[in-house]
C-alpha positions as CSV (number, residue, x, y, z in Angstrom):
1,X,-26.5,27.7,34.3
2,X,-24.3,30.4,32.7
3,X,-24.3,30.6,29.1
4,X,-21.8,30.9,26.1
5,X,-22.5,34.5,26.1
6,X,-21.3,35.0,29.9
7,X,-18.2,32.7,28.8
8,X,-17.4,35.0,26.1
9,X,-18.0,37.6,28.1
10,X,-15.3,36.9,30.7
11,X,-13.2,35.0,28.5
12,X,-11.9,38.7,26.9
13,X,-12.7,40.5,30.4
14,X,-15.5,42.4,30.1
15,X,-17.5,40.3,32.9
16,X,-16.3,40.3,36.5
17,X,-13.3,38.0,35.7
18,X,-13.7,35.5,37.9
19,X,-12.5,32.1,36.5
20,X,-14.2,30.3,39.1
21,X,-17.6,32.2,38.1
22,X,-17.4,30.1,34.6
23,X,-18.3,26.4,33.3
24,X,-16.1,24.0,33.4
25,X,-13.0,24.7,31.1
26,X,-13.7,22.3,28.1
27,X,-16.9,24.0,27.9
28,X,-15.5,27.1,27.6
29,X,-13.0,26.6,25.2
30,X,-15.5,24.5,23.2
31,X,-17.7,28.1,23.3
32,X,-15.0,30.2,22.2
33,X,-14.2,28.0,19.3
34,X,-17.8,27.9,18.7
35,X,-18.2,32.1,18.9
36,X,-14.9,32.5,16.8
37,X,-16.5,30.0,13.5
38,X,-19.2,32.9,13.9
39,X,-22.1,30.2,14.3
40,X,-25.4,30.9,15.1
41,X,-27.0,29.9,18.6
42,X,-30.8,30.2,17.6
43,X,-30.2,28.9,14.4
44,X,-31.8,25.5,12.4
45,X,-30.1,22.6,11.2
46,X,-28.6,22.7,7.7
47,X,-29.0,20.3,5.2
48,X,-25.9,17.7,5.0
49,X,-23.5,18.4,2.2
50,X,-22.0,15.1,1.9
51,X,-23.4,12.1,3.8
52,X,-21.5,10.0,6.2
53,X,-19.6,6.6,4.6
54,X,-22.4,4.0,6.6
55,X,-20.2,1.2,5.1
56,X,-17.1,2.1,6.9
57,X,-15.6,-0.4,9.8
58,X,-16.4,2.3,12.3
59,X,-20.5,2.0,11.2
60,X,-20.4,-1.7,10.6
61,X,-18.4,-2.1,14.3
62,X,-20.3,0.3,16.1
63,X,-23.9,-0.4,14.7
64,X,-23.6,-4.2,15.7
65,X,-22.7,-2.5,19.3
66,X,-25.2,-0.4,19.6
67,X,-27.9,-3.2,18.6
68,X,-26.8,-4.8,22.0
69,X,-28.2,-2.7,24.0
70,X,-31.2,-1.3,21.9
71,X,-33.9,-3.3,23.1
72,X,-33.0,-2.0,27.0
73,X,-32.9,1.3,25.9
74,X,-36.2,1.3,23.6
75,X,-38.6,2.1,26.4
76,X,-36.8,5.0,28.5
77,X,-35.6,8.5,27.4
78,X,-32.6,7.7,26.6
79,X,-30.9,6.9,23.3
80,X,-27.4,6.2,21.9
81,X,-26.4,7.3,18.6
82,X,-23.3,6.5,16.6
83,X,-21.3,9.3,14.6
84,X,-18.5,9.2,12.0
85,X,-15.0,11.1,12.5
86,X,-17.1,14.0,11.1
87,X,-20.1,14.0,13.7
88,X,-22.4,13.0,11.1
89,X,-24.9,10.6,12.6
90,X,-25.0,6.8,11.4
91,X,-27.6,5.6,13.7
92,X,-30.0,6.3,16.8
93,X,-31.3,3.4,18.7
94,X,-35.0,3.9,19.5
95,X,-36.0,5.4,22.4
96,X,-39.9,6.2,24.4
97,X,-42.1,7.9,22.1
98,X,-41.8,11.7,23.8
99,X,-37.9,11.7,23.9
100,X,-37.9,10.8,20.5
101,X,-40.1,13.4,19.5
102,X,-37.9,15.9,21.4
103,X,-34.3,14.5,19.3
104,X,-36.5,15.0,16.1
105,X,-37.0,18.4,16.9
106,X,-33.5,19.1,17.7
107,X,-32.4,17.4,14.0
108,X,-30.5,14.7,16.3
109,X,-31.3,12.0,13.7
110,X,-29.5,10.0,10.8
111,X,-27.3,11.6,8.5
112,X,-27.5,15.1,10.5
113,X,-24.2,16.8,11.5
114,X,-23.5,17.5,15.0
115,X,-19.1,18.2,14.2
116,X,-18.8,20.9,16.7
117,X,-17.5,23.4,13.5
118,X,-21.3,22.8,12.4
119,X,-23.5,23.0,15.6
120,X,-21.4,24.6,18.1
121,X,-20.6,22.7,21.4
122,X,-22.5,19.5,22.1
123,X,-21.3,16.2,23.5
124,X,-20.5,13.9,20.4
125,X,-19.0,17.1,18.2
126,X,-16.5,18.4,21.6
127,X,-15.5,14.7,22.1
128,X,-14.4,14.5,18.6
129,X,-12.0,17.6,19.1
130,X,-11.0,17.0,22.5
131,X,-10.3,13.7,21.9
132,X,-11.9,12.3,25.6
133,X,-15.1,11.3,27.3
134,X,-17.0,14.5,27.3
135,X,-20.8,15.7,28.8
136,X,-22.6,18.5,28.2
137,X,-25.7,19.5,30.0
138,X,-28.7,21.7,29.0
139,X,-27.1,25.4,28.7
140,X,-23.7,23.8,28.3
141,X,-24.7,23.5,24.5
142,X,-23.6,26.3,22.1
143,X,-27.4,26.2,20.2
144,X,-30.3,26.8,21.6
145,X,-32.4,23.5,20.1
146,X,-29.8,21.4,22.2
147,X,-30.8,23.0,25.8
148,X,-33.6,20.4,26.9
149,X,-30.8,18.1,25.7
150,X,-27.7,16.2,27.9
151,X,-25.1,14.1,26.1
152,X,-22.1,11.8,26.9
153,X,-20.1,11.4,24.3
154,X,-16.8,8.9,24.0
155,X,-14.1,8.8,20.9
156,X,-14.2,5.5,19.3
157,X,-10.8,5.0,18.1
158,X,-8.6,2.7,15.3
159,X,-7.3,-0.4,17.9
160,X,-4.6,-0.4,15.3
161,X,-3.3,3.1,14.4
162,X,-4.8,4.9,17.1
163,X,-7.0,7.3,14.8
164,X,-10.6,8.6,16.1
165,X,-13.0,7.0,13.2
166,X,-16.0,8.6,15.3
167,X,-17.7,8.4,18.6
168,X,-20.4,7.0,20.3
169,X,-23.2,9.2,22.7
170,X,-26.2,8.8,24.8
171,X,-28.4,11.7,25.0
172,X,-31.1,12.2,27.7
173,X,-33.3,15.1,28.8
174,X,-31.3,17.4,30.4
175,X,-30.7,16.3,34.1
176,X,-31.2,12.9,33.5
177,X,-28.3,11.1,33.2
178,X,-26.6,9.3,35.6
179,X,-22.9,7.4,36.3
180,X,-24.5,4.3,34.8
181,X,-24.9,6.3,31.6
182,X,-21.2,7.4,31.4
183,X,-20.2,3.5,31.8
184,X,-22.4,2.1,28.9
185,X,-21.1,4.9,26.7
186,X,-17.5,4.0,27.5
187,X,-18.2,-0.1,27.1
188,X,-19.7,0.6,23.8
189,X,-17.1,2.7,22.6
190,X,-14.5,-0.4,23.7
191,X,-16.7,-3.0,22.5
192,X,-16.9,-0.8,18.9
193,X,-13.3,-0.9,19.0
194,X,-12.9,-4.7,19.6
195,X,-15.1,-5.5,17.0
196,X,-13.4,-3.6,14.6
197,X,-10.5,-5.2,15.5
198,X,-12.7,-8.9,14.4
199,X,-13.6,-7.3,11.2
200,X,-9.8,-6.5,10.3
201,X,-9.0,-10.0,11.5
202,X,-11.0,-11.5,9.0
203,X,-10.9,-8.7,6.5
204,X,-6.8,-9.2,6.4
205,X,-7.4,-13.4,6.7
206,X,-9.3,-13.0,3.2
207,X,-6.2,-10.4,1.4
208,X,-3.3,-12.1,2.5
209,X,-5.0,-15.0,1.2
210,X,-5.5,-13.7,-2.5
211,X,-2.3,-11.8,-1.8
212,X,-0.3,-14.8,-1.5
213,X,-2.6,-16.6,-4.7
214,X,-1.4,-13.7,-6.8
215,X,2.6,-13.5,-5.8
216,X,3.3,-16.9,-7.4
217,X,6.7,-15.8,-7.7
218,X,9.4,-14.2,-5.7
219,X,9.8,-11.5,-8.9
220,X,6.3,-10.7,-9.6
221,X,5.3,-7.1,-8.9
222,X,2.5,-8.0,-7.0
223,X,1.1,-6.1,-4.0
224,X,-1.6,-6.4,-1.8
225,X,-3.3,-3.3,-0.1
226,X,-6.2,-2.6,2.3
227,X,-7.2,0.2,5.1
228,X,-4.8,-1.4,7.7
229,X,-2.1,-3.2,5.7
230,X,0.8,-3.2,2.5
231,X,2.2,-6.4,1.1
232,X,5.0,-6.0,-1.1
233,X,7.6,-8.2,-2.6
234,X,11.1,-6.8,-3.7
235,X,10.0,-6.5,-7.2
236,X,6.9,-3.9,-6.5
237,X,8.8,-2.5,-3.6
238,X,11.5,-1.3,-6.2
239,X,8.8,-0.6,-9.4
240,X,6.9,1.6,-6.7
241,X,9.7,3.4,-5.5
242,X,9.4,3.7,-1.8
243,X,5.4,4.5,-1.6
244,X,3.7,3.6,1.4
245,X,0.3,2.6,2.1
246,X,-1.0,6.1,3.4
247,X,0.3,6.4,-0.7
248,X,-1.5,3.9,-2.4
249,X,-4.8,2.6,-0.5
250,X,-6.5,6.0,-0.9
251,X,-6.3,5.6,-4.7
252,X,-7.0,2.6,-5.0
253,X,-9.6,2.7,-2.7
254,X,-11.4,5.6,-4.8
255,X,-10.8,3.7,-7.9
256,X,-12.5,0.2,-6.2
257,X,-15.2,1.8,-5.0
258,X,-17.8,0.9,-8.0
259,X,-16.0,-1.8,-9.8
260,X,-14.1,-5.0,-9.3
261,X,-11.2,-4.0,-11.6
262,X,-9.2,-0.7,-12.4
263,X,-6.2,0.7,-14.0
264,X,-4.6,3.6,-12.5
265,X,-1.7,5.6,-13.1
266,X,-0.4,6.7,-9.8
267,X,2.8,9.6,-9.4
268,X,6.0,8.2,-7.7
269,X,8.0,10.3,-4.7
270,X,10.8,11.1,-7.6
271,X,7.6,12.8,-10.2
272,X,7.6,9.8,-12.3
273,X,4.4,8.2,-12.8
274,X,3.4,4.4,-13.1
275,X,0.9,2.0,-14.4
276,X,-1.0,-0.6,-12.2
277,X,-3.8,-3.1,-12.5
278,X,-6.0,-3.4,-9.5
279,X,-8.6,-6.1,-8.1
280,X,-10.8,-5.8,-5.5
281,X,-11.0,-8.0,-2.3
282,X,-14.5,-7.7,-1.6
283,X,-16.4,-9.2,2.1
284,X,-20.1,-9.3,1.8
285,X,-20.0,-7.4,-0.7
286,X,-18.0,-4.4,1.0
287,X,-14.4,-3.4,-0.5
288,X,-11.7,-4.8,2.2
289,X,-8.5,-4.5,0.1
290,X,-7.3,-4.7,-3.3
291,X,-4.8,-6.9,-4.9
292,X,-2.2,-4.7,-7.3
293,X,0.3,-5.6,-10.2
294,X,2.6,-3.2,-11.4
295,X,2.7,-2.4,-15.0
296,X,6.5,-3.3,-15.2
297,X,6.5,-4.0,-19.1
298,X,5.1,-0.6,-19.9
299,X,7.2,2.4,-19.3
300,X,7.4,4.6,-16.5
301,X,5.2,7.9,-17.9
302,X,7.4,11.4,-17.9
303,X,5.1,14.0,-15.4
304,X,5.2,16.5,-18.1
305,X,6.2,17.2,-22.0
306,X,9.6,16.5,-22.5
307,X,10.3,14.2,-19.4
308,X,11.2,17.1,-17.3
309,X,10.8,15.3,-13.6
310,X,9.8,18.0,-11.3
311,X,10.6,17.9,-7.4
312,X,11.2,20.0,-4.4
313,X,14.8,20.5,-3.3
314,X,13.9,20.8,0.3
315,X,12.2,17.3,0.3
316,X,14.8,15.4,-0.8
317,X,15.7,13.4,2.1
318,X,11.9,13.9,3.5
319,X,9.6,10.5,3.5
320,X,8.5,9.0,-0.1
321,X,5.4,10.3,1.3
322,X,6.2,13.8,2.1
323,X,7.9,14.1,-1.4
324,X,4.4,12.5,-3.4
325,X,2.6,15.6,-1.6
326,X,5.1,18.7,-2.5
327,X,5.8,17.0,-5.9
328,X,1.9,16.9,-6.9
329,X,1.7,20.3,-4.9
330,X,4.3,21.7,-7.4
331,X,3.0,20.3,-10.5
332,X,-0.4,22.2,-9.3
333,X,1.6,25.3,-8.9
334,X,3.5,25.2,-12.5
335,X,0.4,24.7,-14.1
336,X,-1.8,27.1,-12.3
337,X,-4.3,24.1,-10.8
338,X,-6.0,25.2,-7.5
339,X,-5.9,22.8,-4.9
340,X,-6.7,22.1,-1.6
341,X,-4.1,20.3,0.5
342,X,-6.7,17.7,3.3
343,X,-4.6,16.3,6.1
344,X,-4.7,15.9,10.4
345,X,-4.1,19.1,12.5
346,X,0.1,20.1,12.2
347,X,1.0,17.6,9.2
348,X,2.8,20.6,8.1
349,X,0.1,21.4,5.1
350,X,0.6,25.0,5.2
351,X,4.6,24.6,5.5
352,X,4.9,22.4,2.5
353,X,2.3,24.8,0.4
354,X,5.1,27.8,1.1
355,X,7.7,26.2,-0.1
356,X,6.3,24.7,-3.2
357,X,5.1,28.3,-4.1
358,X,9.3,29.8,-3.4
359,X,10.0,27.2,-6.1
360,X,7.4,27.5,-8.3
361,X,6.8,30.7,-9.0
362,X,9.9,32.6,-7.2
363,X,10.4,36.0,-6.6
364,X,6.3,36.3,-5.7
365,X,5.3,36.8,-2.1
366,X,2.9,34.0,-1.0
367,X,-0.5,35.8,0.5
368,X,-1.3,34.4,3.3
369,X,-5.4,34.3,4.0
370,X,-7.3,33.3,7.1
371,X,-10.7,32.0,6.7
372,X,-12.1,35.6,7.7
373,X,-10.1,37.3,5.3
374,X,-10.6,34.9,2.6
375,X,-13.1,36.4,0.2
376,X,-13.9,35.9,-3.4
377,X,-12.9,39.2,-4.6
378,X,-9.4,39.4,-2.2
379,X,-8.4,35.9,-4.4
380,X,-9.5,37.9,-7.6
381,X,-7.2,40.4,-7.1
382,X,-4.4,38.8,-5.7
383,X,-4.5,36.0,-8.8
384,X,-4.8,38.2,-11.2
385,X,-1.3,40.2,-9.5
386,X,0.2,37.2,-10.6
387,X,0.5,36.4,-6.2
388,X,0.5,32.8,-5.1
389,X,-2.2,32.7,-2.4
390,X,-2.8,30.9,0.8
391,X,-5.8,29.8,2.7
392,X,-5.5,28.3,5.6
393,X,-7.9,26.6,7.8
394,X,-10.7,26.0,4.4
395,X,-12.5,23.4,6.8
396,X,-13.9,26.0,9.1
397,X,-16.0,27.7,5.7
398,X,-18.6,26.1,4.0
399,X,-18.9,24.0,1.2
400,X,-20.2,27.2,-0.7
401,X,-17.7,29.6,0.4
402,X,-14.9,27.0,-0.4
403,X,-16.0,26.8,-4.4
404,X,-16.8,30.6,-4.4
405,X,-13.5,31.1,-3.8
406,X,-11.7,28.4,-5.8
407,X,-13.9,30.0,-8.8
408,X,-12.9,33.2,-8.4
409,X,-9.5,31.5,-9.3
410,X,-10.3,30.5,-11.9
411,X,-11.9,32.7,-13.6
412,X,-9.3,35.5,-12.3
413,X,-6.8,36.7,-15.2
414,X,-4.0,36.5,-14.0
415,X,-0.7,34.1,-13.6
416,X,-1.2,33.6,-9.9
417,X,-2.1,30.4,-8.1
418,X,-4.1,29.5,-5.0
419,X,-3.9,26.6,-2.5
420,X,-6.0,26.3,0.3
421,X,-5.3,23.9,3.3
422,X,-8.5,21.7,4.9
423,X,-8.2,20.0,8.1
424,X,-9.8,16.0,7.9
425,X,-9.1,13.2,6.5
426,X,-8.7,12.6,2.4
427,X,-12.2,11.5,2.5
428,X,-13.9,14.5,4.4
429,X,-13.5,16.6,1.3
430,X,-15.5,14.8,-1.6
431,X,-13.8,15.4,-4.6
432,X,-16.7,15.9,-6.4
433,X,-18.2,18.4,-5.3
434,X,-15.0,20.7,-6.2
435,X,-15.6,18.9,-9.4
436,X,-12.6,19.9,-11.9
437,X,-12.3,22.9,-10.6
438,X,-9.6,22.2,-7.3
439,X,-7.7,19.2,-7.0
440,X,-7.7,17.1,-3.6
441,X,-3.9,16.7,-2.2
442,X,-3.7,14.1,1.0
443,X,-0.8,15.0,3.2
444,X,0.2,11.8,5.3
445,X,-0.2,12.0,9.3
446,X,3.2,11.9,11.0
447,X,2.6,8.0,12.3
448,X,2.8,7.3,8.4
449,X,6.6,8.8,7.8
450,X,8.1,8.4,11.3
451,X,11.5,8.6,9.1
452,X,10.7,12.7,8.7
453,X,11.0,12.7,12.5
454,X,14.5,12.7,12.9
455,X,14.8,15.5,10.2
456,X,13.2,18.2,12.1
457,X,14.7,17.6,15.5
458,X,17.4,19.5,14.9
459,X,15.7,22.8,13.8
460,X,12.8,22.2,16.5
461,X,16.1,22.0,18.9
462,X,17.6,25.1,18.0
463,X,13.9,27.0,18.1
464,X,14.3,26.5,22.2
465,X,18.0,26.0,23.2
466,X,18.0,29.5,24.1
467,X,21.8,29.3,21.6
468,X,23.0,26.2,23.5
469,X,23.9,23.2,20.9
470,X,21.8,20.8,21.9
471,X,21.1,17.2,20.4
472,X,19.6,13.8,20.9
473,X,21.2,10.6,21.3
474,X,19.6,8.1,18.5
475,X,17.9,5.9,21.7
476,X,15.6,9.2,21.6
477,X,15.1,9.2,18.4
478,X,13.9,5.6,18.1
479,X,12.0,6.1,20.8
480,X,10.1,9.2,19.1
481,X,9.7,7.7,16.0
482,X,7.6,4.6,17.8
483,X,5.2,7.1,18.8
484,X,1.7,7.5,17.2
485,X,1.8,11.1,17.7
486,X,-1.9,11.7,17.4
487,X,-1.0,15.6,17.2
488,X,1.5,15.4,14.5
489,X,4.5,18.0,14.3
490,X,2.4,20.1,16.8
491,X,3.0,17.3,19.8
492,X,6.4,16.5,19.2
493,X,7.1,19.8,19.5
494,X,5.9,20.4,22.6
495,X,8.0,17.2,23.7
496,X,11.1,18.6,21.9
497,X,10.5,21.9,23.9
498,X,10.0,20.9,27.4
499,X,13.7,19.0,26.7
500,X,15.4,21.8,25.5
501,X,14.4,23.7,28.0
502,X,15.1,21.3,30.9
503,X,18.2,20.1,29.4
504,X,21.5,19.5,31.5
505,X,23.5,18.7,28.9
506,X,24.5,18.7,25.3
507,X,23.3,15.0,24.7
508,X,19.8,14.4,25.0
509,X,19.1,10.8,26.4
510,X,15.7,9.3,27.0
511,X,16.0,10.2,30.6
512,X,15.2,13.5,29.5
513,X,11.9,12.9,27.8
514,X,9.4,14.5,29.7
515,X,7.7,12.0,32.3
516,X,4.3,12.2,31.2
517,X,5.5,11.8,27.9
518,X,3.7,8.4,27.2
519,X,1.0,9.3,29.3
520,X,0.1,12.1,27.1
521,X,0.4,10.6,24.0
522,X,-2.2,7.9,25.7
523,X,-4.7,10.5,26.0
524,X,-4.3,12.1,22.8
525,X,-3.4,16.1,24.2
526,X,-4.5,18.8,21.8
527,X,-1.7,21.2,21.2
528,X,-3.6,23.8,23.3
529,X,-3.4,21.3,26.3
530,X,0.7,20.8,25.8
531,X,0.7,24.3,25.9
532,X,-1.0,25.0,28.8
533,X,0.7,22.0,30.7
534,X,4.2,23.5,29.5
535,X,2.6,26.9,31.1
536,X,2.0,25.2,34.4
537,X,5.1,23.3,34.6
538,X,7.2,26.7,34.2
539,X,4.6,28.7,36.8
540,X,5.6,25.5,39.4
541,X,9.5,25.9,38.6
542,X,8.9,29.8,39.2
543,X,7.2,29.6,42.6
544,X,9.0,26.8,44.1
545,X,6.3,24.5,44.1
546,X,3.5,26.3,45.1
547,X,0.2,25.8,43.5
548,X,-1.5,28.8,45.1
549,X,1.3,31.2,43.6
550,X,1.5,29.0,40.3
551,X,-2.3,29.6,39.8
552,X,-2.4,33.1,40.2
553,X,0.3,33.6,37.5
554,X,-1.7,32.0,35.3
555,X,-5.1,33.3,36.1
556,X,-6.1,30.2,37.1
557,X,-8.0,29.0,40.1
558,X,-7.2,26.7,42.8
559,X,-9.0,23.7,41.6
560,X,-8.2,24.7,38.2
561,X,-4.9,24.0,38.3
562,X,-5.0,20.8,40.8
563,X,-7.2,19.1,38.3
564,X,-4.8,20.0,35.2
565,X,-1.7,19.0,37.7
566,X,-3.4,15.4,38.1
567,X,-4.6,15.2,34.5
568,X,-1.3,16.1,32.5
569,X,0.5,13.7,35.3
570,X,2.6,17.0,36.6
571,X,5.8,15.9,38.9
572,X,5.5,18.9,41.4
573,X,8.8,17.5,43.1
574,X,10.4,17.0,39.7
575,X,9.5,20.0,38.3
576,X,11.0,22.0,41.1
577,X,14.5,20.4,41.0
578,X,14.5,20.8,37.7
């Protein structure tokens, strides 16, 4: 089997450049992004940094799956193991004594990373990127430990906001599996999902429940918050100012986590901040929610000496969320903090770091650093300039680089300020480990402020109307903003796009969304697979319909292109008359 060195190879044409003569193209992609981290393909496993959250509905769910099916497995070489959203391992069933001996070797066991930014390309790690039933065979894997290994891997995701909270995998010895392997990993996945879906059930029975004991009143600030829901009355809703739960259950959650009661002063979308008192819901002993009352007696608490409020201008009519993120980012900037910025792929992190920095320190140009170019002694300089600095991308270094660089900040003399952006979720950077040296800045998914949707149409319009004024009727917009849009701003403009440039007249109507539009959003596309079915659409359009011609264009092969054309749901008929 060719190798990630032939893919790399042919990928920038050195080899024969044949795209028939390579793997399949998940794997290749999965290789490139492997060879561009700069990983290591003989290299060991390294010890976990921070260890995966094995109280979480994902391993509670998923572990009670995988028991079903542990005692069939237990003699044969074959096991299934359970990840989190950040491919760290929660469990392995058991599995015959040699195969066992052979995952050992390989570090496949508990609490080991196999995230695909870690290890390179492997089953559970390139299903957790792609998003979709994945396998990977022997020499498919980037590392070399992995090669006597095969893998199936499945997402597992969130029945209720449609996140991936991890993924579930059988490995085998390489040429062993079989289609009864790829349905079992697929049922498990489901029945992980549906019994998350049970513990939410009764998790939400038993908040509501002291939600409703503590509201005895229609005016009592009283709120109720856990990982899938927000109770408010009108009281709280006003005291709190418009924040959401992707606002509050974070916090509180962090705050919960080793006591039954806290007080916490949380910042409000305007730059005020507020006092609440907070009560855990607790089932079996695991936090489910928390119960909150809203410290109306006491006054709201000015965000800096003399009750200046500060805010960011361009965020005015953005979310309540949107505005807690570039209103903490900007009292970070004014006082010099370092922080890092943690949200999903095209959130629009970088974006609201740049403007923050035009405000807060204006007249400076923002450097902007990719991981590569991002070294201690570059952020040195540039902070002691007096430059606000960028780094993008801070997920793809590790842990070590990341504080090197945050204290060379700090201990820079200069009146400059750095930011760096980190692609997760709020709890895939611990906050302790930066210590007080950075401080951790969520910024909400797009599913969270739908309302920001209709704010960027028209700009995202304009970027492809090729100078035609174009806009969309408000059925389009509700439609788009009852999207989950797993790929954030990055999917909805590649929807936004394919309309403009299809577009017959000024008025957008939902006629004009593209017709695989829900499809897509079904199966999750990354950005790089709107891209490339955007590519394909305008290669059809250009030859009339014909694949043969429409692959060549593209330096794609035949089969290539026929399975993307059935996987992105392609119209060839509809593309042509358009």
């Amino acid at each position: 089997m060719r190798g990630p060195d032939h893919a790399r190879t042919a990928s920038v044409g050195a080899g024969d450049g044949r795209v028939d003569d390579l793997p399949r193209p998940e794997i290749v992609a999965s290789w490139i992004r492997s060879e561009q981290k700069g990983l290591s393909r003989s290299a060991a496993a390294r010890p976990m940094s921070w260890p995966p959250l094995s109280d979480s509905r994902v391993a509670r769910a998923g572990l009670s799956s995988l028991q079903t099916v542990e005692a069939d497995l237990a003699g044969t070489a074959a096991a299934l193991v359970l990840a989190d959203v950040h491919g760290r391992i929660l469990h392995r069933t058991p599995t015959a004594r040699e195969f066992a001996a052979v995952l050992d070797a390989a570090s496949v066991v508990t609490g080991q990373s196999l995230a695909e930014n870690t290890v390179g390309t492997n089953a559970v790690g390139t299903a957790l990127v792609i998003r979709d039933l994945v396998t990977v065979v022997g020499g498919e894997h980037y590392q070399e430990r992995f090669h006597d290994l095969a893998g199936i891997a499945m997402p597992v995701t969130d029945p209720v906001s449609g996140r991936v909270l991890g993924a579930v995998a059988l490995l085998a010895p390489a040429g062993r599996t079989r289609p009864a392997h790829v349905a079992l990993v697929r049922q498990t996945a489901l029945l992980t999902e549906q019994r998350m879906l049970g513990l939410d059930a009764e998790a939400q029975q038993r908040v509501l429940a002291r939600y409703i004991a503590a509201a005895r009143a229609p005016g009592d600030p009283v709120f109720a918050v856990s990982e899938q829901t927000f109770h408010a009355g009108p009281a709280a809703t006003r005291l709190l100012d418009g924040m959401s739960h992707e606002d509050l259950w974070p916090p509180a959650r962090d705050a919960l986590t080793s006591r039954l009661t806290a007080e916490l002063v949380l910042m409000l979308p305007s730059g005020e901040r507020v006092a609440v008192r907070l009560e855990a819901v607790e089932d079996s002993g695991i936090l489910v929610g928390a119960i909150g009352e809203v410290l109306s007696g006491a006054p709201l608490l000015p965000p800096q000496p003399g009750g200046r409020v500060l805010s960011v201008p361009e965020f005015t009519r953005w979310s309540p969320a949107a505005r807690r993120t570039a209103t903490a980012l900007r009292r970070a900037a004014e006082e010099r903090q370092t922080v890092c910025v943690v949200g999903e792929d095209g959130v629009g992190k970088a974006t609201t770091v740049r403007l923050v920095a035009a405000r807060a320190l204006p007249g400076r140009n923002l450097v902007g650093l990719d991981p590569d170019e991002a070294t201690p002694d570059r952020v040195a300089v540039e902070i002691t300039a007096g430059s606000p600095v960028l780094v993008t991308d801070a997920h793809t270094l590790r842990p070590h680089h990341v504080l090197a660089l945050v204290n060379a900040a700090r201990s820079a003399h200069g009146d400059g300020w750095l930011a760096l952006t980190y692609q997760g979720q709020p709890d895939s950077l611990d906050e302790t480990a930066l210590g007080s040296r950075a401080k951790v800045i969520p910024a909400s998914p797009l599913r969270a402020r739908p309302q920001d949707i209709e704010l960027v149409l028209p700009s995202m319009l304009r970027r492809y109307a090729a100078g035609r004024e174009l806009r969309v009727s408000p059925a389009v917009v509700d439609r788009l903003r009852r999207n989950p849009w797993p790929t954030n701003f990055h999917g909805l403009e590649a929807v936004v796009a394919e309309m403009a440039r299809n577009a017959t007249s000024r008025v957008l109507g939902v006629d004009d969304l593209p017709k695989a539009f829900g499809a897509i959003l079904r199966r999750r596309l990354t950005p790089m697979e709107w891209m490339t079915r955007s590519a394909i659409v305008e290669a059809l359009r250009a030859s009339g319909g014909n694949k043969e011609t429409a692959a060549e264009s593209l330096g794609m092969s035949r089969a290539s292109i026929y399975r993307k054309i059935k996987a992105f749901g392609i119209d060839i008929d509809e593309a042509v008359r358009d």
